[in-house]
VEXGU-805677 format. One line per 10 residues: number of its first residue (from 0); their letters; for each residue x, y, z of N, C-alpha, C, CB. Coordinates in steps of 0.001 Angstrom, whole numbers, plus 500000, padded with zeros to 6 digits. Glycine has a CB too. Layout:
BEGIN
NUM> a> X,Y,Z,X,Y,Z,X,Y,Z,X,Y,Z  ...
***
This chain:
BEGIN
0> xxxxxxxxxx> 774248,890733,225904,775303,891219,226791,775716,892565,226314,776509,890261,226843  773946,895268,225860,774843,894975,225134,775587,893646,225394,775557,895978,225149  775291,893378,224821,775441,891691,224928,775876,891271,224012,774365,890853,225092  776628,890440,223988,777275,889492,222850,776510,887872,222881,779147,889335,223220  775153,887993,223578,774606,886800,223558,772786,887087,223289,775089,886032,225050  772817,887754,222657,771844,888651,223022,771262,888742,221369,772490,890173,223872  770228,888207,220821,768899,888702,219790,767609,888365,220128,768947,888128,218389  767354,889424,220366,766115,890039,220547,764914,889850,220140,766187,890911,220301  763856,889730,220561,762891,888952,219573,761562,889848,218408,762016,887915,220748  762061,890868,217953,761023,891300,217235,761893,891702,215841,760145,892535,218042
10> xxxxxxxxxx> 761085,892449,214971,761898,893037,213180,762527,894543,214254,760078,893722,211084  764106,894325,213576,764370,895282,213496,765769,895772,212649,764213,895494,214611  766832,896695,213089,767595,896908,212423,769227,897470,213354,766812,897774,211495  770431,896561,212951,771255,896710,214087,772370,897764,213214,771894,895069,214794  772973,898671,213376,774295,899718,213026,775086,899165,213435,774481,901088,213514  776153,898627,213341,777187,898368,214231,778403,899160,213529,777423,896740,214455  779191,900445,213831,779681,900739,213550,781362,900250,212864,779247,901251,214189  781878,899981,212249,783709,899822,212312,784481,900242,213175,784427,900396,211362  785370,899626,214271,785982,900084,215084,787444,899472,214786,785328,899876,216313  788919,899851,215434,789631,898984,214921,790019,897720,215237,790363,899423,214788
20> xxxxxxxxxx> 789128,897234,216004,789376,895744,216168,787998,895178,215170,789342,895190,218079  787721,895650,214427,786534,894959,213618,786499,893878,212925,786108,895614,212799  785844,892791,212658,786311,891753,211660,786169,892400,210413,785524,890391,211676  785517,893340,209943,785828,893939,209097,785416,895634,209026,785416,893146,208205  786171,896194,207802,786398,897773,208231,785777,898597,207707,787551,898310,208076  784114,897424,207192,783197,898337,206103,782018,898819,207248,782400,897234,204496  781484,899430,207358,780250,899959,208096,779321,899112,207767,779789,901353,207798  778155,898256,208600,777082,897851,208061,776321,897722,208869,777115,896945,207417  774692,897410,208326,773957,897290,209238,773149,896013,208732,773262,898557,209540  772319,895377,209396,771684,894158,209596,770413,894157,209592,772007,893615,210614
30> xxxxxxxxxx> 769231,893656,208755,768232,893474,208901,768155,892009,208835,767575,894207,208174  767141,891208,210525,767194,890170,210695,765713,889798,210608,767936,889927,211747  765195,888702,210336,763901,888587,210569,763877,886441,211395,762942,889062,208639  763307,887329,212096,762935,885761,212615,761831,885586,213877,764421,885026,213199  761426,884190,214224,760564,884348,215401,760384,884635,216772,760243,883718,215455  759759,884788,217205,759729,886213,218881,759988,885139,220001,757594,887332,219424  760596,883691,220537,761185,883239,221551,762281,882688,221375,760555,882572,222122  763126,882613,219784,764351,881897,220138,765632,883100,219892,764500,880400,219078  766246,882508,220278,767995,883300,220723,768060,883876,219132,769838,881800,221280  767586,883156,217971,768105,883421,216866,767284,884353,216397,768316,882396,216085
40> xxxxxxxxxx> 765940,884857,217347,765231,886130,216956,765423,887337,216556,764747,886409,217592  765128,888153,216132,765669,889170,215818,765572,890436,216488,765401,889257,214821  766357,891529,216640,766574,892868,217486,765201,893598,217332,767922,893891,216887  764888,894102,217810,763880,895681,218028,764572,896589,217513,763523,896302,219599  764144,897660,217120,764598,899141,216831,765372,899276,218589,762898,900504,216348  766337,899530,218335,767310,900002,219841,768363,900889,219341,768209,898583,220752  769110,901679,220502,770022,902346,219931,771263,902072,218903,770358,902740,220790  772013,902350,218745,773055,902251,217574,774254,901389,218930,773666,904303,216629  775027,900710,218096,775741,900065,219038,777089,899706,218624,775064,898980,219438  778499,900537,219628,779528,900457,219292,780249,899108,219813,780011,901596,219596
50> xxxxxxxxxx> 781172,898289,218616,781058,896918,219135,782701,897164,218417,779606,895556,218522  783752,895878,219138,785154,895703,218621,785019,894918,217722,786168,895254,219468  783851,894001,217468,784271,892672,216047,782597,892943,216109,785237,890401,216436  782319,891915,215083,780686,891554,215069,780209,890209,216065,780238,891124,213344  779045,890759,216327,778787,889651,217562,777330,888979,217267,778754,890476,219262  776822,888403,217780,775529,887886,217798,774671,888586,217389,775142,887530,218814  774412,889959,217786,773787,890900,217019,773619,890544,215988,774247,891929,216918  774415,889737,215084,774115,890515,213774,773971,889018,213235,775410,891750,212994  773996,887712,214019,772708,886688,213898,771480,886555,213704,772535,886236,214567  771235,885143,213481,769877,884847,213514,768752,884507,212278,769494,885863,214125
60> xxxxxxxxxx> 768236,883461,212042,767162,883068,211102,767952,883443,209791,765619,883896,211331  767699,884334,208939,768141,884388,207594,769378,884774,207376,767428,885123,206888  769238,885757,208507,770760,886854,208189,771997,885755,208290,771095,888390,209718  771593,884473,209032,772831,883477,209050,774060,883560,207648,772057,881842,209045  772574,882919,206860,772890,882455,205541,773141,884306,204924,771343,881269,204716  772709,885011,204880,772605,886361,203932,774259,886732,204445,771043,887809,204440  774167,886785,205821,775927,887587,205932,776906,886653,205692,776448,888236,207540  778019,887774,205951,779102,886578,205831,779720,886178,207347,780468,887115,204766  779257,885232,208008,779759,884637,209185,780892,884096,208967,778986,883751,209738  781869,884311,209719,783199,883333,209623,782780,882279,209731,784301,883408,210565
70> xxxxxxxxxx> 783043,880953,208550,782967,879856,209247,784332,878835,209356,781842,879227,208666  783998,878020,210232,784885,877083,210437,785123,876141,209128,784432,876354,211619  786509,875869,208751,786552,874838,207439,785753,873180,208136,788696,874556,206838  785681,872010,207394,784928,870880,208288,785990,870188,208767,783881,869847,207532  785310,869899,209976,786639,868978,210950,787513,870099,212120,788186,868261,209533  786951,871782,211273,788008,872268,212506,787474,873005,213430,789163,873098,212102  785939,872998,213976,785181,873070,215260,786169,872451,216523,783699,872147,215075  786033,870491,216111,786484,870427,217036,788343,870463,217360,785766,869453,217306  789190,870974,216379,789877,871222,216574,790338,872989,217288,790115,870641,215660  788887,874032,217131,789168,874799,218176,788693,874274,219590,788632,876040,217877
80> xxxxxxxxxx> 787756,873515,219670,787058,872933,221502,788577,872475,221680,785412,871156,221744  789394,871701,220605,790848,871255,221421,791351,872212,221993,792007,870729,220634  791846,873415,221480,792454,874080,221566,792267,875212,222683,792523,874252,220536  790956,875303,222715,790502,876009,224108,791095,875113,225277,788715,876104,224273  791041,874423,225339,790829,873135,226494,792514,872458,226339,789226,871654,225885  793640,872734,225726,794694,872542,225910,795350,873292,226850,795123,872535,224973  796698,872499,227417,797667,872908,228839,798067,874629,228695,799462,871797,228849  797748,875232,227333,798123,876810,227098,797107,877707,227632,798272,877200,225546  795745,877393,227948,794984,877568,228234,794895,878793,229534,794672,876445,228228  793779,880419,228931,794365,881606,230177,793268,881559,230561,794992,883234,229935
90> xxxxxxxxxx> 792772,880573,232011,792133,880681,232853,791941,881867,233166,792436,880079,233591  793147,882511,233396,792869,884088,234431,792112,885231,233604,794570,884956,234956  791663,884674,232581,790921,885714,231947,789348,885871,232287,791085,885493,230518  788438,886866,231919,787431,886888,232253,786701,887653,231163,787416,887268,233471  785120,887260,231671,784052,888031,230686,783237,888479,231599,783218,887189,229546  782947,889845,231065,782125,890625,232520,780529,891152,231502,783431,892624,233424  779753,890781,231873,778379,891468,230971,777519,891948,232657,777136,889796,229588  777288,893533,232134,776921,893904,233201,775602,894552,232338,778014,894769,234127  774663,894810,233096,772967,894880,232958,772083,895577,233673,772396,893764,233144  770950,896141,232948,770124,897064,233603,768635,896626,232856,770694,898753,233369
100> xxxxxxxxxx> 767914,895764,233791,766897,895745,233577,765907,896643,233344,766740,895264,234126  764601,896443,232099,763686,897472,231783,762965,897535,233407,762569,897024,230326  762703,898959,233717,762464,899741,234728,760699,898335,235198,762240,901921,234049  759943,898596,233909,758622,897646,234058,759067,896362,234978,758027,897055,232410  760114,895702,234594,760514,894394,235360,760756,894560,236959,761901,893825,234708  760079,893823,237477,760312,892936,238888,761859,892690,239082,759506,891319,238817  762554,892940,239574,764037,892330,240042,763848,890573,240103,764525,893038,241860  763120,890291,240702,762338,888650,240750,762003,887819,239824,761166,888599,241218  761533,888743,238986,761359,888195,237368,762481,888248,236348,760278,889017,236647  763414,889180,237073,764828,889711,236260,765915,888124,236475,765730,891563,237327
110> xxxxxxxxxx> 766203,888363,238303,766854,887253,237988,766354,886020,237988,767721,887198,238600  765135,885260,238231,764573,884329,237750,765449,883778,236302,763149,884818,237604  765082,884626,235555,765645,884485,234504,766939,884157,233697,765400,885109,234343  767831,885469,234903,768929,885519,234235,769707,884369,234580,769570,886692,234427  769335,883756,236253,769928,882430,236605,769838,881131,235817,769439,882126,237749  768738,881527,235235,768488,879902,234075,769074,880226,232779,766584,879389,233609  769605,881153,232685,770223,881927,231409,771344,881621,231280,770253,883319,231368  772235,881740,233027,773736,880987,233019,773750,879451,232557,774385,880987,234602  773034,879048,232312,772811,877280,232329,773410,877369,230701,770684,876434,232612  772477,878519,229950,772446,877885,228637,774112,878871,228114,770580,878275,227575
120> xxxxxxxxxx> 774013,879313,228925,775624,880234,228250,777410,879176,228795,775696,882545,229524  776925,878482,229864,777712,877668,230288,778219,876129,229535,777148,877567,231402  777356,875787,228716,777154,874815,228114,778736,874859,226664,775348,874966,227665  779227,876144,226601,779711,876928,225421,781190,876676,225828,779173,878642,225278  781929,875849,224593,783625,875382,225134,784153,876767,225715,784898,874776,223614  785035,876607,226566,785451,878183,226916,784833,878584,228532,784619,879381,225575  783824,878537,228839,783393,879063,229781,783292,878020,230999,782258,879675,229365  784034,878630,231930,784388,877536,232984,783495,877716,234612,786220,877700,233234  783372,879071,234359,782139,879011,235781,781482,880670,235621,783164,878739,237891  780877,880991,236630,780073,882490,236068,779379,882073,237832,778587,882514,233994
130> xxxxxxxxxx> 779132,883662,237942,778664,884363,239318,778098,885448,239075,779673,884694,240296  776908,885951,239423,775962,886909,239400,776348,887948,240318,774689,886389,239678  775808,889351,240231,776184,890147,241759,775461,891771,241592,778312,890328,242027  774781,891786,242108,773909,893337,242213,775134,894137,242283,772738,893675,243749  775004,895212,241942,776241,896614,241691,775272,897710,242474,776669,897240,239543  776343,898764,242751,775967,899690,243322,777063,900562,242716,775779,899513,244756  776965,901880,241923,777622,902867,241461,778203,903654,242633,776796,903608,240598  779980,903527,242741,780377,904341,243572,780460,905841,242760,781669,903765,244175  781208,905459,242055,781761,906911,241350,781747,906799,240052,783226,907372,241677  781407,908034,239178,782141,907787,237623,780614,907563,236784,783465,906026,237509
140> xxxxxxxxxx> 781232,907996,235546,780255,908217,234682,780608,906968,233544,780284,909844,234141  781376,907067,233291,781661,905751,232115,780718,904517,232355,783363,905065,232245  780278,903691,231370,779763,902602,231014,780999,901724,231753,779452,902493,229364  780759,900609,232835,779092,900475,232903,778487,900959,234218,778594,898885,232747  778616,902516,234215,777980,903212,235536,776490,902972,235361,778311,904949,235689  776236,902354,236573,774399,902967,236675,774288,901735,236386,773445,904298,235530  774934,900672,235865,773725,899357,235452,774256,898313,236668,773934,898446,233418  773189,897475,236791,772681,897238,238153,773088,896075,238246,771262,897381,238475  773509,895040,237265,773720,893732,237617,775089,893140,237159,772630,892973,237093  775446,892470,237357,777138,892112,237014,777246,890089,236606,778360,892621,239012
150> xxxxxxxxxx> 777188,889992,235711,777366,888598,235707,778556,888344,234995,776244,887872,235149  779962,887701,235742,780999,887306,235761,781626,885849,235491,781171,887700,236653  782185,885830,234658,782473,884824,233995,784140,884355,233607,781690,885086,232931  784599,883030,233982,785479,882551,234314,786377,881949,232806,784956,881658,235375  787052,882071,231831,787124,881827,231115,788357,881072,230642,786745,882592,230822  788386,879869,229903,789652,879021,229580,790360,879258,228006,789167,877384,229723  791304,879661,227692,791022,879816,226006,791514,881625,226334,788788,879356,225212  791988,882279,225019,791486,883313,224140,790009,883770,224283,791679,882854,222808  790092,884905,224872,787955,884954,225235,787849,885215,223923,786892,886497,226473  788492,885713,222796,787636,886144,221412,787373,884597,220549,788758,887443,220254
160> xxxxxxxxxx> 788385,883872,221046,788214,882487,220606,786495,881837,221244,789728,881546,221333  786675,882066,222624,785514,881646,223125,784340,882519,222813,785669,881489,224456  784240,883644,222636,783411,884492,221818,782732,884006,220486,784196,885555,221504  783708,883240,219991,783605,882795,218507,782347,881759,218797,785200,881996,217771  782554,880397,219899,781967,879700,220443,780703,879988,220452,782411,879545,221358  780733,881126,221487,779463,881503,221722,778321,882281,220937,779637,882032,222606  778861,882754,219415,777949,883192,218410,777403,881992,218136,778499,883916,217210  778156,880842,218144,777810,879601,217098,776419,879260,218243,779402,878000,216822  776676,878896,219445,775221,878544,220520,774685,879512,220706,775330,878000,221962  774860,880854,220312,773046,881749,219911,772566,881329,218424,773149,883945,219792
170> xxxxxxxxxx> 773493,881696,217579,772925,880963,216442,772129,879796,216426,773800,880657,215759  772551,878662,216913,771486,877441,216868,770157,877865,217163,771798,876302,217891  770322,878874,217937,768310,879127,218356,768186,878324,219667,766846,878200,216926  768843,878324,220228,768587,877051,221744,768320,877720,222797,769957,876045,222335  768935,879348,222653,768822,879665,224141,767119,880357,224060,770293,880954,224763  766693,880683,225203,765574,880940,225186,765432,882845,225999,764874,879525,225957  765124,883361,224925,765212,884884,225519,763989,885613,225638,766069,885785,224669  763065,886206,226721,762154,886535,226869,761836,887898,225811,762129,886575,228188  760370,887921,226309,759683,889013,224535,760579,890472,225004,757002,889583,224427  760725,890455,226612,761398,892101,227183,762811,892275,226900,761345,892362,228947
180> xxxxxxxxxx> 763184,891000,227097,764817,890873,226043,765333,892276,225504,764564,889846,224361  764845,892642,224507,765665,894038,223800,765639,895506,224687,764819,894450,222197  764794,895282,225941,764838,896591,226863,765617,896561,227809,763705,896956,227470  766697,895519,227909,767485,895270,228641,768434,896063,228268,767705,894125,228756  769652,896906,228759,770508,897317,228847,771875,896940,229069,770182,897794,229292  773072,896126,227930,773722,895511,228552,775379,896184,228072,773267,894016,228315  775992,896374,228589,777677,896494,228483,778483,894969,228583,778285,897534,229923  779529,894646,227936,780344,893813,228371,781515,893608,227945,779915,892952,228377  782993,893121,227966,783739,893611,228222,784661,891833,228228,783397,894716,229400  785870,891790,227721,786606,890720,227588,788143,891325,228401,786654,890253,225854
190> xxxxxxxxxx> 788010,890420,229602,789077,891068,230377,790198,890170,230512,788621,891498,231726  791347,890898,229774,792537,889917,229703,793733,890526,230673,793097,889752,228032  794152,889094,231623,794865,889544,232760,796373,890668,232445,795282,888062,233504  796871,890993,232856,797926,891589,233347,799004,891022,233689,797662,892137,234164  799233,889590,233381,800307,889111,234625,799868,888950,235756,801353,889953,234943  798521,888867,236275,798329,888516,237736,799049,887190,238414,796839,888345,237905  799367,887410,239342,800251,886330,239705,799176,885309,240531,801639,886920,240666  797926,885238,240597,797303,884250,241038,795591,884225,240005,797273,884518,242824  794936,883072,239424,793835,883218,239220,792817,884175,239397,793632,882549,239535  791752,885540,239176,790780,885698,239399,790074,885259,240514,790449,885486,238608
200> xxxxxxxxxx> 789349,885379,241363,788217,884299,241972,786980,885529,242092,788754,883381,243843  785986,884756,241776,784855,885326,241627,784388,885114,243091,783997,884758,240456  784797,885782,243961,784337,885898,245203,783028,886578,245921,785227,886353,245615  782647,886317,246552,781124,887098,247579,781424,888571,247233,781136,886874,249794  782181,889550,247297,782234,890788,247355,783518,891437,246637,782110,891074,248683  783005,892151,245719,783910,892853,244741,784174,894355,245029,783309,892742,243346  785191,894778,244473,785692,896262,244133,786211,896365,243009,786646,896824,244965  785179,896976,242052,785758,897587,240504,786076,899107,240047,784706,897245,239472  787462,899075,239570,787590,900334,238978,788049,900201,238013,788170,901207,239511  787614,901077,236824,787696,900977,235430,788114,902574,235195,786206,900385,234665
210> xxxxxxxxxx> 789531,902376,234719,790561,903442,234486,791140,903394,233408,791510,903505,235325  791791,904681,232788,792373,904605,231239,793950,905775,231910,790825,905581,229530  795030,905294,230956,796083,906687,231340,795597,907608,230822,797571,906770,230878  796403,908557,231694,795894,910137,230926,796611,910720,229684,796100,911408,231993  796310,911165,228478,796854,911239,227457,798495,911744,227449,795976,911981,226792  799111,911067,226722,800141,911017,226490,801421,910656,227488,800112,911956,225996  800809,909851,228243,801128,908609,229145,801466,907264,228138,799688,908265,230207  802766,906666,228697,802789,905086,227875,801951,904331,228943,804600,904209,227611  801299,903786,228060,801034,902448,228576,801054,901776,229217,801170,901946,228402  802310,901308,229055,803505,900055,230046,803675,901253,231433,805796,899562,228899
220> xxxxxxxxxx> 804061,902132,230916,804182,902748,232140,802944,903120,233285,804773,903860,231745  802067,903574,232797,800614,903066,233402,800912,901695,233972,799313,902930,232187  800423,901091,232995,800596,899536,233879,800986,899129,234527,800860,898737,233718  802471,899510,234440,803610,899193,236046,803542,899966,236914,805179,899233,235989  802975,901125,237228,802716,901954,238168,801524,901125,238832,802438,903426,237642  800309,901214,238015,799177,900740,238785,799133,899331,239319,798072,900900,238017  800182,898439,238891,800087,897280,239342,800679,897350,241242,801014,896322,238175  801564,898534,240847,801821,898847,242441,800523,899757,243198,803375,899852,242565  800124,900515,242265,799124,900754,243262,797909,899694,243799,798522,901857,242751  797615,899061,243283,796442,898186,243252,797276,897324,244700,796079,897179,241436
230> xxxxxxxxxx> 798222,896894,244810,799005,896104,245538,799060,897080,247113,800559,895823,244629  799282,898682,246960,798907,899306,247927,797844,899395,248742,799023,900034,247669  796665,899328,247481,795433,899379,248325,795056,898288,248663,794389,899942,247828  795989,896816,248642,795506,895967,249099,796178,895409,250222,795276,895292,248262  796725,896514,251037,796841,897506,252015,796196,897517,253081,796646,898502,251621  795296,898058,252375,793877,898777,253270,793035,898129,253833,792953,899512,252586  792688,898102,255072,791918,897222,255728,790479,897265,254852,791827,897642,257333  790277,895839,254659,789161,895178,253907,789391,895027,252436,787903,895942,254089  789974,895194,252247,790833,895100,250490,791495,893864,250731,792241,896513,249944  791668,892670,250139,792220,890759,250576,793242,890873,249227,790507,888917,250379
240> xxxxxxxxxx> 792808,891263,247966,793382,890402,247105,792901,891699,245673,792599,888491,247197  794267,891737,244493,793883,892245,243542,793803,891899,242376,794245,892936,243531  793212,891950,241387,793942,891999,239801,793620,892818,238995,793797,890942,238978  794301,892656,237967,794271,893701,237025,794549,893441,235341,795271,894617,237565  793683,894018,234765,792891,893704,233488,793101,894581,232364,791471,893727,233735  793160,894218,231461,793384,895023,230039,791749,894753,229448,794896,894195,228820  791184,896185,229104,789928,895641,228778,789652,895768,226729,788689,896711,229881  788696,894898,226731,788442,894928,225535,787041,895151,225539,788900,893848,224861  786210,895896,225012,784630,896180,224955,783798,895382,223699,784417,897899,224730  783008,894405,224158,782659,893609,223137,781344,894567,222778,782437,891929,223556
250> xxxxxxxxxx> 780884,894591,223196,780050,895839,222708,779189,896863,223696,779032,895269,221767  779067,898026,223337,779013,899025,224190,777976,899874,223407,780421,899674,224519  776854,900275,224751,775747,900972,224045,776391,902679,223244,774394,901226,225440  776094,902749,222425,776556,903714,221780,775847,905432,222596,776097,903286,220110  774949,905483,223485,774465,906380,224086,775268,906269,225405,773028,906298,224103  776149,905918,225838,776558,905900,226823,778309,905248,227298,775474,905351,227262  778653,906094,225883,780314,905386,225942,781390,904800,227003,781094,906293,225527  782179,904164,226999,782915,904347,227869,784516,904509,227437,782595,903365,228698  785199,904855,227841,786957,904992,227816,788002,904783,228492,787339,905890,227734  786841,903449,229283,788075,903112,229875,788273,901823,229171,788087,903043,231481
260> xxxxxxxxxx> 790194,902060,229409,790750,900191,229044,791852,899674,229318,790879,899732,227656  791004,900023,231133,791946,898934,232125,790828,899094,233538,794075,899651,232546  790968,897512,233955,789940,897428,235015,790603,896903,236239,788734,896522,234608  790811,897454,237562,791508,896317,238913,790160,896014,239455,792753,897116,240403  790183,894971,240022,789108,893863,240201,789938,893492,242051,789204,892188,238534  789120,894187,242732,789340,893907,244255,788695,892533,245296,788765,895197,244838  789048,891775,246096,787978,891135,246854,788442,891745,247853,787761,889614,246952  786616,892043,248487,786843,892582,249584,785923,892267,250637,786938,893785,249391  786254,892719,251899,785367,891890,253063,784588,893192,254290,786762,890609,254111  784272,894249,253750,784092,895173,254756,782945,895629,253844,785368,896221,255251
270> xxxxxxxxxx> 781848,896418,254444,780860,896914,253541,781082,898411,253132,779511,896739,254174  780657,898647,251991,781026,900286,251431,781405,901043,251710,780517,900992,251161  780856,901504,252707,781327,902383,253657,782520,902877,254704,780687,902240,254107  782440,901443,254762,783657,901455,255691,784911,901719,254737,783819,899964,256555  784297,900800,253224,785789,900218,252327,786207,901694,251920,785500,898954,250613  784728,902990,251487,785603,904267,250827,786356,905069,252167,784387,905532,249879  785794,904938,253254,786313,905455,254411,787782,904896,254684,785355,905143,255531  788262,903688,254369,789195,903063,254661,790473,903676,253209,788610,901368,254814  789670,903708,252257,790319,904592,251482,790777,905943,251496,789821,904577,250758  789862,906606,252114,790167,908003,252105,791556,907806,252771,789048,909029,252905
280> xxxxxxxxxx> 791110,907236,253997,792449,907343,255115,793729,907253,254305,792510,905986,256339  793833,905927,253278,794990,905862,252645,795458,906675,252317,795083,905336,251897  794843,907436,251298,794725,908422,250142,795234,909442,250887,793269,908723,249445  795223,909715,252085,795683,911058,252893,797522,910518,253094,794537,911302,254827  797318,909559,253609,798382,909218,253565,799768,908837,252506,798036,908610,254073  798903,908060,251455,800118,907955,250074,800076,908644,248919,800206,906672,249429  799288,909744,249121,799425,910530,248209,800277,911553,247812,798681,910844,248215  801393,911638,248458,802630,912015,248540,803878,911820,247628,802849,911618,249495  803194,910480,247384,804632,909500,247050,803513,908927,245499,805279,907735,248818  802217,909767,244835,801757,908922,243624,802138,910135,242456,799859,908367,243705
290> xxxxxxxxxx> 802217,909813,241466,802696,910774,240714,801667,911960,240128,803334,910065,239697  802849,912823,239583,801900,914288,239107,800858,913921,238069,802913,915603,238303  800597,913113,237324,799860,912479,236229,798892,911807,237006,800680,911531,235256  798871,911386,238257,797479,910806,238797,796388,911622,238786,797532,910389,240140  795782,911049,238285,794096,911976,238642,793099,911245,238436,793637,913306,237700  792489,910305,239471,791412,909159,239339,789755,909885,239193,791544,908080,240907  789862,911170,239258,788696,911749,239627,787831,911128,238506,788746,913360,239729  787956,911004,236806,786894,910888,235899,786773,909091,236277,787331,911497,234077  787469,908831,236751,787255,906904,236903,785785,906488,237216,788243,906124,238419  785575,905414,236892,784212,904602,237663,784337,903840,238416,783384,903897,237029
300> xxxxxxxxxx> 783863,903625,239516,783941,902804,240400,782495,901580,240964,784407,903771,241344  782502,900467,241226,781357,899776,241077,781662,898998,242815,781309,898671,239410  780871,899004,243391,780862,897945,244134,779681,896679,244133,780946,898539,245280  780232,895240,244313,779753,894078,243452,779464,893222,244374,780691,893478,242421  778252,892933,244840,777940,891990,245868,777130,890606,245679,777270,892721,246747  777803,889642,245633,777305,888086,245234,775810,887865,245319,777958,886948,246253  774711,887818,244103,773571,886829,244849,773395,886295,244740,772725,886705,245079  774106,884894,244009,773896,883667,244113,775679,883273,244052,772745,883082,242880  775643,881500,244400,776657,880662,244133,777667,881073,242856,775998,879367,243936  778655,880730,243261,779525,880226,241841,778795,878883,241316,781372,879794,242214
310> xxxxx> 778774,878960,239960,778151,878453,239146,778961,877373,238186,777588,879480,238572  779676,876028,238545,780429,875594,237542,779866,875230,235954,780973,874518,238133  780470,875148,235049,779962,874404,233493,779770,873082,234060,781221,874355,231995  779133,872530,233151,779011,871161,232719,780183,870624,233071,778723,870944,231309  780274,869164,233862,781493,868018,233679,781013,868254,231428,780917,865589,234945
***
């Protein structure tokens, strides 16, 4: 997921830089060795990769035992599966791993794959349903501009909690990752709500924009502004429903940064065209009344179209 589910199957060597959400604040890198079809395989030579904690990456065959993995004391696994799965539990959160298949691959052979892929990532306490969806780059250069696939994910728990989860089921070696695996291109991203006042729904047709304030802007104040805007444009004919996200980057290809960290997440029912046309119109109109500090121009924009079902976990 850049992937947080993701080793690769040949010798290689992973950088993962220190960032400040790191589990720890030393620089290191990883040499993994293991065999070329299981999850617990090891990376290819690939680019350098900026990550908030350590992730799966830096799994697999020996390196298990060689690093230092957080582990659980005994007996308290299943006292985190409790704890995901208790009445405190933030449904409205989400995990977004978005993807760009090696150019050589078939789209056919791409998602073939990636659909039997949700099976084995679903299985993982924490993850409550997931939906696939081809992207199309409206605007914007930031990660994850340009990559082509969007697989969305429904989450119960703390996602870094469920994150935790999900190192432990690549580690086992269960999932099954093809030899092209490491030419994949992946971004992804732990999106924690805003206060949305209704669930997420991973609906047929999306609108993503991934925005940051402009320096020396608060925060909060960002936030409460855009929560009204997002509410404006849902407004706009073909715009149904919004939310809005605080993002966290679980790991991010280091050739292709991004800066944003905040995402509104649209459903919408009109096709592209119509939806930026339906925008402009707004935009002529309430731009009057948005403040001198707006300037969406460096933003990215994605539009996200369903190709398969919502996907529940396991009873």
């Amino acid at each position: 997921m850049v992937y947080t589910l993701s080793l690769p199957p040949e010798r290689g060597k992973i950088v993962l830089p220190a960032t400040p959400g790191s589990r720890s604040s030393a620089r290191r890198s990883a040499e993994i060795n293991v065999g070329p079809t299981s999850s617990a395989a090891v990376m290819s030579e690939r680019r350098p990769l900026v990550s908030t904690r350590q992730t799966i990456y830096d799994l697999g065959g020996q390196a298990i035992a060689e690093r230092q993995i957080p582990r659980l004391r005994p007996g308290s696994g299943d006292r985190l599966a409790s704890a995901i799965t208790r009445e405190d539990r933030m449904s409205e959160n989400l995990h977004l791993v978005f993807s760009k298949p090696p150019e050589r691959l078939s789209d056919e052979e791409y998602n073939r794959w990636y659909d039997s892929h949700l099976s084995e990532i679903l299985v993982v306490p924490g993850f409550v349903s997931a939906r696939r969806y081809r992207l199309q780059t409206v605007k914007g250069e930031w990660t994850p501009s340009g990559h082509r696939y969007l697989s969305a994910y429904e989450l119960e728990g703390n996602p870094r909690d469920v994150m935790r989860e999900l190192d432990k089921e690549v580690a086992s070696g269960r999932m099954n990752l093809p030899g092209w695996f490491p030419d994949i291109t992946f971004a992804s991203f732990n999106c924690y709500s805003h206060g949305n006042p209704a669930e997420a729904r991973l609906a047929d047709h999306l609108y993503l924009v991934f925005s940051a304030p402009p320096e020396g802007l608060d925060n909060n104040q960002f936030v409460a502004w855009y929560r009204e805007h997002a509410d404006e444009n849902t407004r706009v004919p073909g715009f149904l429903a919004n939310w809005r996200f605080r993002l966290e980057p679980e790991v991010i290809d280091a050739s292709s940064p991004t800066v944003a960290t905040h995402l509104a997440v649209y459903e919408v029912d009109r096709d592209l065209a119509a939806l930026r046309a339906n925008l402009e119109a707004a935009r002529v109109t309430n731009e009057a009344g948005w403040p001198s500090w707006f300037d969406p121009t460096p933003w990215t924009s994605l539009d996200a179209v369903a190709i398969g079902d919502r996907v529940p976990a396991p009873a």
